[in-house]
Structures are given as structure tokens and as C-alpha cells.
MIVEXLO-381238 format. One record per atom (N, C-alpha, C): atom name; x, y, z. Coordinates in steps of 0.001 Angstrom, whole numbers, padded with zeros to 6 digits. Last residue first. Example, Ala and Ser with C-alpha at 12.3 -4.5 7.8 and 13.67 -1.06 7.14 Angstrom:
atome|xx|yy|zz
N|012850|-002250|007080
CA|013670|-001060|007140
C|012900|000030|007870
N|013190|-005690|007800
CA|012300|-004500|007800
C|013200|-003300|007800
This chain:
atome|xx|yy|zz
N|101951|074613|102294
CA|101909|075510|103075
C|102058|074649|104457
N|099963|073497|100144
CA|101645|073489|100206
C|101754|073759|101431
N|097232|074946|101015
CA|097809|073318|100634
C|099034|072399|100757
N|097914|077471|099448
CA|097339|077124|100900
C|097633|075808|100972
N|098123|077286|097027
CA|099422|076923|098192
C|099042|076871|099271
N|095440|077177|096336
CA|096076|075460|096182
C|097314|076080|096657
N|094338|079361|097494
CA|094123|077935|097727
C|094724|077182|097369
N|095316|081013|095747
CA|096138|081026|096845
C|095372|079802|098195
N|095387|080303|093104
CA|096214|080289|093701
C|096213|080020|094974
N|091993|080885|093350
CA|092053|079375|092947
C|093941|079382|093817
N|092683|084001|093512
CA|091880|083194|094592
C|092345|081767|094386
N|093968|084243|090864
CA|094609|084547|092183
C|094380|083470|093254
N|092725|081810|088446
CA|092503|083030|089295
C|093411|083165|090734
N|095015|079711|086327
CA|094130|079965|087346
C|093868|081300|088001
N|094471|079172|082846
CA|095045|079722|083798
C|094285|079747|085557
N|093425|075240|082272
CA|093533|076589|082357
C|094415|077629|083407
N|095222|072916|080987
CA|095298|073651|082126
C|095347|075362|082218
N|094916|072203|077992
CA|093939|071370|079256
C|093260|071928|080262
N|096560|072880|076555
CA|097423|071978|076976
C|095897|071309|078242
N|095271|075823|075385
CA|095657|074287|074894
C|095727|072905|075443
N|095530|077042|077722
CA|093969|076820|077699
C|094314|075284|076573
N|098594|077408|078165
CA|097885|077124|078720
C|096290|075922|078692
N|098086|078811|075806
CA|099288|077860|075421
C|098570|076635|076665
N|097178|081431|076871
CA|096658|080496|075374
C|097072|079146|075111
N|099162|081895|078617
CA|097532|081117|078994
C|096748|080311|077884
N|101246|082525|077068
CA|101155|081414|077657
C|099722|081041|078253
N|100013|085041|075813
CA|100194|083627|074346
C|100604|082592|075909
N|099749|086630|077382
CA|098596|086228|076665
C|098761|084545|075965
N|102160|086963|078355
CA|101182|085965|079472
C|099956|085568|078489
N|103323|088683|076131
CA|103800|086913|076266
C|103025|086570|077310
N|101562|090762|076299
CA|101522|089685|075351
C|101685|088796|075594
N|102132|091852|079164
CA|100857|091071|078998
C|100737|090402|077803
N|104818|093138|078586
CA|104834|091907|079351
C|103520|091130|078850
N|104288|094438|075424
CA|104111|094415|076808
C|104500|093498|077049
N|105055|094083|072494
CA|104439|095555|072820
C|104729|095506|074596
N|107984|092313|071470
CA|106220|092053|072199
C|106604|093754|072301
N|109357|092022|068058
CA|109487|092619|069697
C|107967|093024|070375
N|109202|089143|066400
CA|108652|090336|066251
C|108674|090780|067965
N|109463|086204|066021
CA|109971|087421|065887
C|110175|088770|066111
N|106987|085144|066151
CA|107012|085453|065595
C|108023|085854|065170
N|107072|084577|069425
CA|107168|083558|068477
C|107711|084055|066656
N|108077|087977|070508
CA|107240|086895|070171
C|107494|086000|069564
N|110686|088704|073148
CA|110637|088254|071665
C|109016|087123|071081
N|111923|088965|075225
CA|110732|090694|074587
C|110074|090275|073566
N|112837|087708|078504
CA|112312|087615|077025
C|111597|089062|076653
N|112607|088413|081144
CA|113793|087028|080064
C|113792|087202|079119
N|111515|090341|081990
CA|112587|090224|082806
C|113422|089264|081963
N|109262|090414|080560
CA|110360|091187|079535
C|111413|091013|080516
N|108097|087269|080839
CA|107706|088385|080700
C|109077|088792|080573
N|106518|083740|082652
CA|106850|084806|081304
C|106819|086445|081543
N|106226|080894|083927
CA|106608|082797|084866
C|107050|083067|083344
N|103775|078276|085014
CA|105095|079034|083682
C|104836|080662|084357
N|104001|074679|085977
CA|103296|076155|086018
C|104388|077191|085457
N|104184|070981|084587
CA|104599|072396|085058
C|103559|073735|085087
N|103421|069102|082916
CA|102891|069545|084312
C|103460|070375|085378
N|104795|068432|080548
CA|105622|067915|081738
C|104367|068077|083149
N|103428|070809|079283
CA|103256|069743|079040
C|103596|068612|079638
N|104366|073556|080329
CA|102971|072634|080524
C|102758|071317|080128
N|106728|072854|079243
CA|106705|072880|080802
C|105253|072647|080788
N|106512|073389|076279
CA|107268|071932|076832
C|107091|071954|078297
N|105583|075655|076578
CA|104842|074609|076125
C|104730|073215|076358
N|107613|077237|077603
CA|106351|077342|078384
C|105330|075717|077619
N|109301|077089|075481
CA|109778|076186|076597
C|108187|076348|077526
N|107814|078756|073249
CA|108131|076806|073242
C|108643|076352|074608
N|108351|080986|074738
CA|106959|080213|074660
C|106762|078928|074230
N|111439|081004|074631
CA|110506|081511|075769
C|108905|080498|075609
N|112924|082300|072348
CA|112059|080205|072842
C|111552|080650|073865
N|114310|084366|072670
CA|112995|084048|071795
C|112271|082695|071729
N|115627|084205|076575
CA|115117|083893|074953
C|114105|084046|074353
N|114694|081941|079486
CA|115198|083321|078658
C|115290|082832|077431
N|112092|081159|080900
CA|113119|080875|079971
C|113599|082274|079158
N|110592|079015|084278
CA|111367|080519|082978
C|112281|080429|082167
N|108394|076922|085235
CA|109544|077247|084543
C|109555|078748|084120
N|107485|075826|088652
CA|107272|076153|087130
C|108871|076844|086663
N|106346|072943|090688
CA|107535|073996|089955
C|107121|074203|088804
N|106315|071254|093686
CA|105307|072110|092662
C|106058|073162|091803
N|107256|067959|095105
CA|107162|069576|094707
C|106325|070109|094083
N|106487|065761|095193
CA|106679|065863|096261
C|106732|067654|096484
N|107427|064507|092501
CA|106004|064238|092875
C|105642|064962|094372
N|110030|065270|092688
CA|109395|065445|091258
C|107312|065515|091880
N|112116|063999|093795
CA|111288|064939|094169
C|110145|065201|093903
N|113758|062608|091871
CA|113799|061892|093093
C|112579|062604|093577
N|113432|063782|089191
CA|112803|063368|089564
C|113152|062329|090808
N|115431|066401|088858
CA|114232|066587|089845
C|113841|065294|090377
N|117173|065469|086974
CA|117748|065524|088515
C|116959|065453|089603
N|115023|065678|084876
CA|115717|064651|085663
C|116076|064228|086961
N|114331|067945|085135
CA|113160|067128|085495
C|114202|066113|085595
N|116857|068898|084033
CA|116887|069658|085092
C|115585|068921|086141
N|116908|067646|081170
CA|117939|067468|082564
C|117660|068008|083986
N|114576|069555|080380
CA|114681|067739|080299
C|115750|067466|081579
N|114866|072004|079737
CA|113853|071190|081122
C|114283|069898|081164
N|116321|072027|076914
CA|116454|072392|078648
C|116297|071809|079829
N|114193|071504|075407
CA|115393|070468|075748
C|115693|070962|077369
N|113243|074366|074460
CA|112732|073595|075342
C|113624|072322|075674
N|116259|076324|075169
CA|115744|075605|074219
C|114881|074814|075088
N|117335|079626|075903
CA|117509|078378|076231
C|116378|078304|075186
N|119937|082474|075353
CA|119264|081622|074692
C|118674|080208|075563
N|122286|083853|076603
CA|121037|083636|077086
C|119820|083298|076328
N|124746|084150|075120
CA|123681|084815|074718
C|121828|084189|075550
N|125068|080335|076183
CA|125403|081498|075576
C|124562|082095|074759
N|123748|080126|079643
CA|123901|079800|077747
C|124446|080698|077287
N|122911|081123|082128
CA|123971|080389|081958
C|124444|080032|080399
N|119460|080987|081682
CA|120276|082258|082095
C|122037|081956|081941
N|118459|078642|080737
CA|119029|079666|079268
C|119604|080704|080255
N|115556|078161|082513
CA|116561|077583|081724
C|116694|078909|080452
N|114787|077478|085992
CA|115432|078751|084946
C|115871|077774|083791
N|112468|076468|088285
CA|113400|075981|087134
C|113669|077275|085914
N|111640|077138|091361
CA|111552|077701|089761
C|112462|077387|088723
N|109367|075638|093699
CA|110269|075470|092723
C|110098|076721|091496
N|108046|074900|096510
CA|107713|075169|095236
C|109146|075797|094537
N|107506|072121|098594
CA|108322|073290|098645
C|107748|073884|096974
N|104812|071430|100729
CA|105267|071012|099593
C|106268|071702|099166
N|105300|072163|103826
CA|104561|070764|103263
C|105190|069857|101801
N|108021|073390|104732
CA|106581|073341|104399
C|106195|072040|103495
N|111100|073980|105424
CA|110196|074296|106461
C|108042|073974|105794
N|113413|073571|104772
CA|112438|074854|103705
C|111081|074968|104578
N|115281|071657|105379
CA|115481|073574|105497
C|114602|074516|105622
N|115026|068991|106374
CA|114011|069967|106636
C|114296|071600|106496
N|116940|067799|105388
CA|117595|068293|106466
C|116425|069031|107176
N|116069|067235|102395
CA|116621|065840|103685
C|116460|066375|104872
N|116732|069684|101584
CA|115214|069153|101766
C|115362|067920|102546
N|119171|069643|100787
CA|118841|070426|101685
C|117692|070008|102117
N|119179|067643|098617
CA|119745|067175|099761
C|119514|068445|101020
N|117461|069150|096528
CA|117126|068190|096933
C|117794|067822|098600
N|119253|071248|096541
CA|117593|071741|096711
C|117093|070103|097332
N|121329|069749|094823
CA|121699|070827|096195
C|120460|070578|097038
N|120301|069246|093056
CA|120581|068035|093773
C|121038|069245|094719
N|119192|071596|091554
CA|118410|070401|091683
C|118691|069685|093101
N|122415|072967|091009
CA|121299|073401|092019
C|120593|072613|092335
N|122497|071162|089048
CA|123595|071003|090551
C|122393|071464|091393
N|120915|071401|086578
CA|120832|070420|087477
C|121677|069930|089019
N|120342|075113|087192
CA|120562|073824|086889
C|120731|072572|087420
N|119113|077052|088975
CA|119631|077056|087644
C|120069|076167|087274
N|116200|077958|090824
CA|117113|076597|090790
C|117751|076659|089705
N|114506|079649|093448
CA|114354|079020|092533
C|116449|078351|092111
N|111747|078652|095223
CA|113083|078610|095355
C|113227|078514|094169
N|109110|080532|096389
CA|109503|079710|095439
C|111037|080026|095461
N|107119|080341|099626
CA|108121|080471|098900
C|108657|080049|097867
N|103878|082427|100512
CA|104917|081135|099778
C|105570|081644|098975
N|104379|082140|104176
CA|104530|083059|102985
C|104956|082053|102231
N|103313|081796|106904
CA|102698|080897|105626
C|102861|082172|104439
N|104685|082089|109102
CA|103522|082893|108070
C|103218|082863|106770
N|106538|079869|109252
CA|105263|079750|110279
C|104225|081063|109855
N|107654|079756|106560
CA|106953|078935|107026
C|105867|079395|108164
N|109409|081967|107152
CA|108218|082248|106283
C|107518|081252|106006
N|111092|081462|109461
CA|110070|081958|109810
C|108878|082206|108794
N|112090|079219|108805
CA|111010|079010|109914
C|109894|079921|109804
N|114005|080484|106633
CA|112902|079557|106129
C|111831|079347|107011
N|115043|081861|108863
CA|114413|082565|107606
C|113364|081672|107075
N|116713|079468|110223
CA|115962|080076|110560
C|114975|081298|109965
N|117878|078738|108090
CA|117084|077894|108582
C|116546|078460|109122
N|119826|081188|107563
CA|118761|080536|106486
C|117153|079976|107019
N|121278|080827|109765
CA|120323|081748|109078
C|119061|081547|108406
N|122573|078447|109624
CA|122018|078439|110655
C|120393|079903|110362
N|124262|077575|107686
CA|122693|077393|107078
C|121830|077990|108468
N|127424|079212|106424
CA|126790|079136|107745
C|124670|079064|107408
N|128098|078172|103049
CA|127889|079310|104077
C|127333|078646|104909
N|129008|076596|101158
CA|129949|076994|102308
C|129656|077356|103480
N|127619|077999|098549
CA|128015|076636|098721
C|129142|076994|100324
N|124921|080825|100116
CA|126066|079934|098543
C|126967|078854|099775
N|121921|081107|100415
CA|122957|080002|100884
C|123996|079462|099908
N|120482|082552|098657
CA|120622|083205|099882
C|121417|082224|101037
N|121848|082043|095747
CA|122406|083745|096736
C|121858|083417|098180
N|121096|079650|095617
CA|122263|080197|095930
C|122750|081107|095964
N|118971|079982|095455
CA|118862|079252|096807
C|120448|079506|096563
N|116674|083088|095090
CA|117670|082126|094927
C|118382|081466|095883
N|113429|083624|095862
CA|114600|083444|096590
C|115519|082010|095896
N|110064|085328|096020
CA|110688|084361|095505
C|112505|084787|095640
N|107595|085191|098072
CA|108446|085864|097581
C|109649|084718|096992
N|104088|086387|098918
CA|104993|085217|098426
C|106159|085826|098287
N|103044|088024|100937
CA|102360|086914|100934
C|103411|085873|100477
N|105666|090054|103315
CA|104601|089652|101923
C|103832|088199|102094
N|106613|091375|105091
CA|105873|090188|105604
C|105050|089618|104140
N|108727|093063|104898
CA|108108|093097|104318
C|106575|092098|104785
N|111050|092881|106925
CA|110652|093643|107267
C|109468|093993|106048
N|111591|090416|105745
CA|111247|090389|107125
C|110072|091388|107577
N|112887|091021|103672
CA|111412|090139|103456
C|110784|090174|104810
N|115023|092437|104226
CA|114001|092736|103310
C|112716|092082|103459
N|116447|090115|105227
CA|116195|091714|106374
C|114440|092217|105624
N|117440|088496|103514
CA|115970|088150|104634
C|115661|089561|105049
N|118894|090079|102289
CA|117850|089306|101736
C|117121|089263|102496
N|120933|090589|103767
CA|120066|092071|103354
C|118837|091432|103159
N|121715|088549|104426
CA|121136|088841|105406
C|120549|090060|104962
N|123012|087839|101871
CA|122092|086802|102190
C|120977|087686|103454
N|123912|090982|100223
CA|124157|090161|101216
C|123095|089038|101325
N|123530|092804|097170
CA|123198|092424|098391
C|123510|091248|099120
N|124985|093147|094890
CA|125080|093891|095759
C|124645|093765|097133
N|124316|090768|092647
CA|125815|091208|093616
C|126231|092427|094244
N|121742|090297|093055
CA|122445|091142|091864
C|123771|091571|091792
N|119671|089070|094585
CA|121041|089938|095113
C|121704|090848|093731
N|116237|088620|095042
CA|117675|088902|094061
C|118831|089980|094101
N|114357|088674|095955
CA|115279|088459|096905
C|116651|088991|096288
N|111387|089803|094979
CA|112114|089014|094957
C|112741|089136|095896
N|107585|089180|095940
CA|108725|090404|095239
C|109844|089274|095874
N|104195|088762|094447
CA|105665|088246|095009
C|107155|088951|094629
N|100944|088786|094928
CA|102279|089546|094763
C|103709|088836|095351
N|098252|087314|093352
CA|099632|087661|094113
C|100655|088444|093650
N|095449|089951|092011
CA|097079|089069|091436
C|097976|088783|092931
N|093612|090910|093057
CA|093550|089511|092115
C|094704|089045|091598
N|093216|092661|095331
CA|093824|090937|095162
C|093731|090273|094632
N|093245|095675|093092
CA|092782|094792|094328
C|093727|093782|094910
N|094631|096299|090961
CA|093807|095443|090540
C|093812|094634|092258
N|095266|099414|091433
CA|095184|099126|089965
C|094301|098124|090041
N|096126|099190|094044
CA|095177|099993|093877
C|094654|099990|092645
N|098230|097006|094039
CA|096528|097303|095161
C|095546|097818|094022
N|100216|098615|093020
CA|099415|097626|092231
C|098461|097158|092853
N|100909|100532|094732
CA|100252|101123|093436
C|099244|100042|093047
N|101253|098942|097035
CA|100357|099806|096963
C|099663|100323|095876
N|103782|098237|095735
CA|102989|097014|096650
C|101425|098152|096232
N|105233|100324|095697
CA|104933|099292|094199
C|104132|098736|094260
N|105845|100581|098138
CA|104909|101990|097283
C|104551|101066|096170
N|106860|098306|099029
CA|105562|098470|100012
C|105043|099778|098951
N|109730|098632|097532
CA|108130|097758|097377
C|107524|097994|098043
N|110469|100831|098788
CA|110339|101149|097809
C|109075|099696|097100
N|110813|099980|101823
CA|110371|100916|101403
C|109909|100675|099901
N|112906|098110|101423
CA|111545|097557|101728
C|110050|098775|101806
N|114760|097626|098320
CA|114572|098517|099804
C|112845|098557|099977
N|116333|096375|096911
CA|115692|095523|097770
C|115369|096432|099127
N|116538|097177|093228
CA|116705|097732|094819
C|116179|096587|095716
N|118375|098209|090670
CA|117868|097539|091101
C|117940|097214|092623
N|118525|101862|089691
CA|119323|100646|089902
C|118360|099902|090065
N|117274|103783|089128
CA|116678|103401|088054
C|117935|101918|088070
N|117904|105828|090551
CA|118768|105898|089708
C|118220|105178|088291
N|116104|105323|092589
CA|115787|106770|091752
C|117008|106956|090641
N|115622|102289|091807
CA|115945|103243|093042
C|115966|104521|092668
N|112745|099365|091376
CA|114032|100172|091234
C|114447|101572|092116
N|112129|096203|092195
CA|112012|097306|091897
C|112924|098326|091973
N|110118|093447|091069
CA|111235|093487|091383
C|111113|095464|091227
N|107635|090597|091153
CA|107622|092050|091168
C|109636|092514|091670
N|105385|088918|089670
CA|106776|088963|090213
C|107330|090016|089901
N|102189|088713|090265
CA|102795|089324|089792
C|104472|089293|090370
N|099381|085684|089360
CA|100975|086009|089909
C|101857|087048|089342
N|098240|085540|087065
CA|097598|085345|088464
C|098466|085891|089553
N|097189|086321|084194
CA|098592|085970|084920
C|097687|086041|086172
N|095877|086952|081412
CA|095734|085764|082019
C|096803|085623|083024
N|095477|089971|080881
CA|095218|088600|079782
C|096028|086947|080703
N|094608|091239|083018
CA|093165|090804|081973
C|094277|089801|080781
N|096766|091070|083923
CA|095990|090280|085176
C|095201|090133|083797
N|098897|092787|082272
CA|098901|091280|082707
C|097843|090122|083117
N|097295|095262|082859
CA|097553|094358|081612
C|097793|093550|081805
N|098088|095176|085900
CA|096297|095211|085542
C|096720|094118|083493
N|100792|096061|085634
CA|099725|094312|086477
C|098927|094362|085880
N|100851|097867|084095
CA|101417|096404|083424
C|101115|095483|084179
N|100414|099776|086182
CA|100064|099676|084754
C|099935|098403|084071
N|102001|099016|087794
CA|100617|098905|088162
C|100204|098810|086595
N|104700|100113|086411
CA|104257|098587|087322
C|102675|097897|086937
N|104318|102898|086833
CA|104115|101838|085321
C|103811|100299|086112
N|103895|103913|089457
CA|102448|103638|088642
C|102559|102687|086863
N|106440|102912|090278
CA|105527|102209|090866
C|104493|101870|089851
N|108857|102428|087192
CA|108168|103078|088243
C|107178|102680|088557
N|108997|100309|085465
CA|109989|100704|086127
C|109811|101726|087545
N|108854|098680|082487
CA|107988|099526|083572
C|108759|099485|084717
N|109455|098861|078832
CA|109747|098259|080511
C|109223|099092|081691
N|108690|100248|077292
CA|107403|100181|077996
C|107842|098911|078839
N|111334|100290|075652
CA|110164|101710|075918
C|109220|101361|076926
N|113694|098313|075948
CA|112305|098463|075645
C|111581|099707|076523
N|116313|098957|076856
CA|116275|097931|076571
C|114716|097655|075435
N|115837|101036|077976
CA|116847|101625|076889
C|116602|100206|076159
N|114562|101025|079824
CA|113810|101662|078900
C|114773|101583|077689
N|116709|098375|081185
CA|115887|099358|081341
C|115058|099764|080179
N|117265|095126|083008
CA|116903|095695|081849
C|116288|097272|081934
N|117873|094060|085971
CA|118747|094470|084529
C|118545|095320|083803
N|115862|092681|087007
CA|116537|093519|087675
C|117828|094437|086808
N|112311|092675|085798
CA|113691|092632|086272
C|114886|092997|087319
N|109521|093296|084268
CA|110630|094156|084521
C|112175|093202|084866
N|107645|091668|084444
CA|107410|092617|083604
C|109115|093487|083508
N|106346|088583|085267
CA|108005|088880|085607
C|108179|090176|084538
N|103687|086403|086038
CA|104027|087898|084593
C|105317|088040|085788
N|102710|083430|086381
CA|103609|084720|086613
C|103855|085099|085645
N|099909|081259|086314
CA|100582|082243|085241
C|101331|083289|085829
N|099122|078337|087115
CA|099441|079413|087902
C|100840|079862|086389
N|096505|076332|085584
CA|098320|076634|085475
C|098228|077470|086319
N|094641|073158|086446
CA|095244|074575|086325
C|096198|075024|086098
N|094631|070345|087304
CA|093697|071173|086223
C|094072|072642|085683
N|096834|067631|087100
CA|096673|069009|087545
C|095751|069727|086581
């Protein structure tokens, strides 16, 4: 693989100002922190957004204004992908409702909020059809090696509906103090590798390891999602100024390893592909 696909993740669904001063939180901070992001190397904005309380929201309203700000900051040079993330307020069917009534390009979707272990797949399956047949790409993402073999045996059944499925390996949300270690990845490429050649997945890591696990994932041939939704902490120690630091030091990490960052455009050709 020649390229990385770089997600900036600037915000969350958790964290506020109280957490860091220049968590961005409103539309025009958002925008703010794409454009920073986009000039130091992210291609991909993962976008999550908030409610006048400053809760965490899935109101399709309130991204389509976030959607807009960040238009207007940096065009189409960054995908946009807004989440799904229940946060234990929302339903599987709020989930899709949202995306439905969003038609985004990408969006990213826990596979066990939007199908926990039990539930009726008839939904789902049909959710997955439909952001298959508008070629929205989807990243599933996956907290450990159960999830893996879940993701895997659903994929037997044709759930996900597309060529290649794409993947987000979490490591450290489940640890204690949400610490993970590059080691991490190791079990989780395990479980993967029945798949392994058949998917496309990048990693996140909560923690001040954040950029060693981005290292250990490029290095595997992984694509990497950094920013203050996991992490605030430079290598150093020292509390990042922005989201756009830690994308700085992973493209850097990136340009190391071979695989430069890639441009939006280059993105949305190679899921074109998946797709």
C-alpha cells in the first residue's frame, strides 16, 4: 500500500472545554480545526456534534450546520464522516434514522451499538443495503478481538453489503484508565487475520501511546484516526495545542514508514474501489 488515509477525530462525544480549551465544539470551531487538520496532513474529518447544552447529539440537523461550516472552511478536501455513536442514549434505529436522513458520503458505526448481541439483523441488513447501494463508506468499527470474530462471521452472511468492508480497530477504550499500548493491535490482527487481506482498517488509540500505536499500525499496513476524541498527549508529554498536532506527528510518522498521507481526492478513489 502506497498511502495512509489520515482521520483527525478533534472532538468526541465526551470531552469538553473543561477537558482542553481548544476542544472544538461549535460548528465554526469545528471548521476551525478541519482546515488545521487538513494543512497538516488529515484527509478524513470524523466529525461528531453537540446540542446547545454542549451534550453529544445525533440530530441530523445539527451536522448538516457542522457539515456546512466545514464546506465552507476547506471545500472537498477533507471527507466527511459523522458518526453513529449511541453514547447510551440513542437507539440502533435513531442510528440509521440519522444517517438516512443525512445521506453523507462516509460514516462511521459501532457494530455493537448498531447490532448488540441478540438483536433482530433484519434492520441492520437492510441499513447496510442501503449505504451500500449509495455508495456511502462505511467504517465499522471493532473493540476487540470478540468484536473481530463477530465482524467476521457477520461478513459470511453478506451484512455489510460491499466489496471490501473497512474497519476501525480501537485499542485502550476498555483498559484501565484508557491507556492502550502498541501490543494492542497484535491480538486484534490476529483474530483479523482470517480477513486481514479482504478488508481495509485503521487504528485508534486512546492514551499518551497514541502515536507509538499509529506507528505500530503503519507498520502492519494499517491507515490511522488521531485526535483529542482519545488522546491530548504528545510523545513528549506535553498537552497538544490542537487536534492538527497529533495528525502532524502521524503523517510525519506516516511520510517515515513509506506511506504518504493521502489527499481527500486519492481517498475517495481508493474507496471508490471498496465500494
Amino acid at each position: 500500500m502506497s498511502g495512509t488515509i489520515v482521520i483527525a477525530a478533534p472532538n468526541g462525544a465526551r470531552r469538553t472545554r473543561a477537558d482542553h480549551p481548544n476542544l472544538p465544539m461549535t460548528p465554526a470551531e469545528i471548521a476551525a480545526e478541519a482546515k488545521r487538520c487538513l494543512d497538516a496532513g488529515a484527509s478524513v474529518l470524523h466529525l461528531h456534534v453537540r446540542d446547545a447544552d454542549g451534550a453529544h447529539s445525533l440530530d441530523a440537523g445539527l451536522y448538516r450546520e457542522a457539515t456546512a461550516a466545514v464546506r465552507d472552511a476547506v471545500g472537498d478536501a477533507l471527507v466527511i464522516q459523522p458518526t453513529t455513536e449511541a453514547v447510551g442514549r440513542y437507539s440502533p434505529d435513531e442510528q440509521m434514522a440519522t444517517i438516512r436522513a443525512l445521506e453523507p458520503e462516509a460514516v462511521s458505526v459501532a457494530l455493537r451499538e448498531i447490532l448488540p448481541d441478540g438483536a433482530d439483523d433484519v434492520p441492520v441488513r437492510r441499513f447496510f443495503g442501503w449505504l451500500g447501494e449509495r455508495r456511502v463508506w462505511t467504517q465499522i468499527i471493532l473493540y476487540d478481538p470478540a468484536d473481530i470474530e463477530r465482524f467476521i462471521a457477520l461478513s459470511k452472511t453478506g451484512l455489510f453489503a460491499v466489496r471490501r468492508p473497512s474497519l476501525l480497530l480501537v485499542l485502550g477504550r476498555y483498559t484501565a484508565g484508557q491507556r492502550s499500548e502498541p501490543s494492542d493491535l497484535d491480538p486484534m490482527l490476529q483474530a483479523l487475520a482470517p480477513m486481514r487481506e479482504a478488508v481495509s482498517w485503521s487504528v485508534c488509540a486512546f492514551g499518551p501511546n497514541e502515536n507509538a500505536c499509529m506507528r505500530h499500525a503503519l507498520g502492519e499496513g494499517g491507515h490511522v484516526r488521531v485526535g483529542f476524541e482519545n488522546n491530548m498527549v504528545l510523545p513528549t508529554g506535553e498537552t497538544a495545542g490542537y487536534t492538527a498536532d497529533l495528525v502532524g506527528l502521524a503523517a510525519d510518522a506516516a511520510r517515515a514508514a513509506g506511506r504518504s498521507p493521502l489527499a481527500a481526492a486519492a481517498v475517495r478513489a481508493l474507496v471508490g474501489s471498496w465500494l
